[in-house]
C-alpha positions in Angstrom: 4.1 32.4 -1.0 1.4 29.8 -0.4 1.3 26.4 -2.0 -1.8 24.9 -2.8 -1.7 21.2 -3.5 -4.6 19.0 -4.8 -4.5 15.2 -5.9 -6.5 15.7 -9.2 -7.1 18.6 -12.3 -11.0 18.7 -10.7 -9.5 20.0 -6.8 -7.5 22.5 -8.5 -9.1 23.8 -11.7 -11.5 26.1 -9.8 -8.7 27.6 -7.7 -6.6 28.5 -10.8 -9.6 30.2 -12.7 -9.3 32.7 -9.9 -5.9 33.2 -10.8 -4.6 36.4 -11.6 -0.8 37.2 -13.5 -1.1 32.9 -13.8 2.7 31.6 -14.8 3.2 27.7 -15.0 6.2 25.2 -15.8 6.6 22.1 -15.6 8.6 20.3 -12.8 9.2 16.8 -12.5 6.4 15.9 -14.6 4.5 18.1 -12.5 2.9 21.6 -13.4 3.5 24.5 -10.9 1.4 27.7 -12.0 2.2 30.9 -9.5 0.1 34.0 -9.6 -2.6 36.0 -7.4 -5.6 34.6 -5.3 -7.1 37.3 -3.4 -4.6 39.5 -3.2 -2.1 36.3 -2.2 1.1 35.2 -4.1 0.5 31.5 -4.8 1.8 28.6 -6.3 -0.7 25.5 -7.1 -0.3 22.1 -8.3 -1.8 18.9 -9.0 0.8 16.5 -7.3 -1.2 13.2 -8.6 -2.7 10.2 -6.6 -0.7 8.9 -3.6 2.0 9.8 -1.2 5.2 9.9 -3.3 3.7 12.1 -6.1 2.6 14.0 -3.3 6.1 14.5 -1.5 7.8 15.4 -4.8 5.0 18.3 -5.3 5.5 19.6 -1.9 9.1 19.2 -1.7 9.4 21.0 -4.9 7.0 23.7 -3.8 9.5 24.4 -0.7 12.6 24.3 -2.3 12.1 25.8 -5.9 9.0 28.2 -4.9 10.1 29.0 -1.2 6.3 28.0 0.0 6.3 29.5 3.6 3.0 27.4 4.3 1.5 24.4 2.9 -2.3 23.8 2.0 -3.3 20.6 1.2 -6.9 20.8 -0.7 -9.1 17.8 -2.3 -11.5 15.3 -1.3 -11.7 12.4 1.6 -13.4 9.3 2.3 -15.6 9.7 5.8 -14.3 7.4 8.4 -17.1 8.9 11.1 -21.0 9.4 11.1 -20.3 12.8 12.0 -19.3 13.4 8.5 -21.6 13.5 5.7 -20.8 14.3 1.9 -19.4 17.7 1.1 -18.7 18.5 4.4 -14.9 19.4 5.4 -12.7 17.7 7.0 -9.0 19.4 8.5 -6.6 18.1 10.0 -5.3 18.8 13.2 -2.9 16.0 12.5 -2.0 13.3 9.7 -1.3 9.6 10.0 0.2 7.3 7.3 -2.3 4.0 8.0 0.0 1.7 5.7 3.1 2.4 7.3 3.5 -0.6 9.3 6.8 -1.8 11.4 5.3 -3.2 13.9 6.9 -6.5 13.5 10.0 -4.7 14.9 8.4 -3.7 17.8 7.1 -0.3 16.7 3.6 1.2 16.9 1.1 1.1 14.3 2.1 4.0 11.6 5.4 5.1 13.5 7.7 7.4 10.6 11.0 6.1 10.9 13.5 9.1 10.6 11.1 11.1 12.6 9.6 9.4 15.1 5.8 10.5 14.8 2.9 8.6 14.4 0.7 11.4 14.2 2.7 15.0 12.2 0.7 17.8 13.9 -1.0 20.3 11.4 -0.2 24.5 12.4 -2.5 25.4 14.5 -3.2 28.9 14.0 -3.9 27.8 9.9 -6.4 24.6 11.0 -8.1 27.8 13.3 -8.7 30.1 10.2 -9.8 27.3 7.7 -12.2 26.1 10.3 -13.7 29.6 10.7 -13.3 30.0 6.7 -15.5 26.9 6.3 -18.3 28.1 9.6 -18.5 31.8 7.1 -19.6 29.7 4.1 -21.9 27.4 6.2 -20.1 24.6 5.6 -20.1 22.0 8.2 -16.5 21.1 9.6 -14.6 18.7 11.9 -11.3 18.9 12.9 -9.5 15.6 13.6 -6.9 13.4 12.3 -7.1 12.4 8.5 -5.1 9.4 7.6 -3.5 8.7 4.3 -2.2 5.7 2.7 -1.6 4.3 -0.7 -4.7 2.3 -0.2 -8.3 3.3 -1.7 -10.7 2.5 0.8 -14.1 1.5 0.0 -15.3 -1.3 2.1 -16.7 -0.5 5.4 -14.5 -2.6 7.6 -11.4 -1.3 6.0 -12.6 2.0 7.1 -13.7 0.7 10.2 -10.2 -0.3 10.9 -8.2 2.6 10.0 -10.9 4.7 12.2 -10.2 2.6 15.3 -6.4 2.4 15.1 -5.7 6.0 14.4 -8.8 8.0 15.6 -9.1 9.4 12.4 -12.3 11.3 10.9 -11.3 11.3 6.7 -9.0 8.9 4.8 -7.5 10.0 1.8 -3.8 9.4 -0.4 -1.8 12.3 0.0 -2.2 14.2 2.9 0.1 13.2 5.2 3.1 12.7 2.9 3.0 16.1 2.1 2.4 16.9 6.2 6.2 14.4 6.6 7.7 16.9 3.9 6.7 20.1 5.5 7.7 18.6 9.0 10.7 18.0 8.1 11.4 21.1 6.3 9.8 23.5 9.2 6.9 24.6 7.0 3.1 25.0 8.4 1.1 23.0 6.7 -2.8 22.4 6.5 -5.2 19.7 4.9 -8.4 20.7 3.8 -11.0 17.4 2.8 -14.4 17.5 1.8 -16.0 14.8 1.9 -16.9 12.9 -0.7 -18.1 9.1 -0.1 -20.0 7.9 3.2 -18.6 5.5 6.2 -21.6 2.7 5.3 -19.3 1.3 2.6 -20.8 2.6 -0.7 -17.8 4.7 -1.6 -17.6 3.7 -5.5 -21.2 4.9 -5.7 -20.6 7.8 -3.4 -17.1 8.6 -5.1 -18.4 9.0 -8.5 -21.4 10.8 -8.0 -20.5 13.6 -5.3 -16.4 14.4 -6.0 -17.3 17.4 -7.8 -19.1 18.9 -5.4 -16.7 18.1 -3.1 -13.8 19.6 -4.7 -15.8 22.5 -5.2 -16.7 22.7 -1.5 -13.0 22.5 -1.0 -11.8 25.0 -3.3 -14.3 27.6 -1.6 -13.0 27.2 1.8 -9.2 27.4 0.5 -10.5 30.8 -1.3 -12.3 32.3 2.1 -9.1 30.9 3.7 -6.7 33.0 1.3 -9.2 36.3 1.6 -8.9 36.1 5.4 -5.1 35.7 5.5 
């Protein structure tokens, strides 16, 4: 069983039309619907904006629908030139940007309880969505996506979050989910296409291009289930 995970009805939607055998419920306010994508068993959701909606999808996709992988699937802000919109962004690994104890001494975005700053993405699944997104002539980067419950549009917020971290794509859900499948030994993978530029126009951007980002996203998760 893979669970698929998206912020918002429009990252999901497309996903679910592929759906074959499609069963849903309703769990903590959420709705779980489990079926066939490409020959898969899969269970998808939309968790909701930020990182606790987030944990409680992903938790409950481990616990109540046994999940042996995580994908994470939406869109991202660009925190690098290299990125334009509807390109993808995975992540090798996730960072929480607004988890701040540094006035106790710790690092910038340490995760108390586990002791990361960065939660490393599997390997092997960052590999095959990379090559799922290079078969549909997608462009791709690889690098650390930071999350927080933060929306941010202005250039200098970016700018910060890019220099502290290293991180390519900013987004809110990402690496709360990445803490619950850590912590429960699951692989896990997020998928972001872009969908607002790093020169600080991101309400213009946002509005305008998130459809075809989510699109661009839901095709790489669909090459990525068909190549499984």
């Amino acid at each position: 069983m893979i669970g698929i995970i998206g912020a918002m009805d429009i990252e999901v939607e497309a996903l679910n039309a592929l759906m074959e055998g499609a069963q849903s419920e309703s769990v903590s306010g959420i709705v779980f619907t489990r079926g066939l994508i490409e020959g898969r068993e899969v269970v998808t959701a939309v968790c909701g904006v930020g990182k606790v909606f987030a944990a409680v999808c992903a938790q409950t996709m481990v616990l109540r629908y046994g999940a042996e992988a995580v994908v994470n699937t939406g869109v991202a802000g660009s925190l690098t030139a290299t990125l334009s919109v509807g390109d993808i962004a995975v992540a090798d690994f996730t960072v929480q940007h607004d988890m701040d104890t540094t006035a106790i001494g710790d690092p910038l975005g340490l995760i108390s309880g586990i002791n990361l700053v960065k939660i490393p993405a599997d390997a092997a699944l960052v590999q095959k969505i990379a090559s799922a997104a290079a078969r549909l002539g997608i462009g791709c980067l690889v690098g650390t996506i930071a999350s927080g419950d933060v929306f941010l549009s202005r250039r200098e917020q970016k700018a910060a979050v890019a220099e502290a971290f290293g991180a390519v794509a900013c987004e809110m859900e990402g690496a709360a989910i990445g803490q619950v499948c850590h912590v429960n030994g699951v692989p896990y993978a997020v998928i972001r296409s872009i969908s607002d530029s790093f020169d600080g126009k991101a309400e213009t951007d946002y509005a305008e291009f998130k459809l075809l980002a989510a699109e661009n996203s839901a095709a790489v998760v669909r090459e990525l289930l068909k190549n499984l």
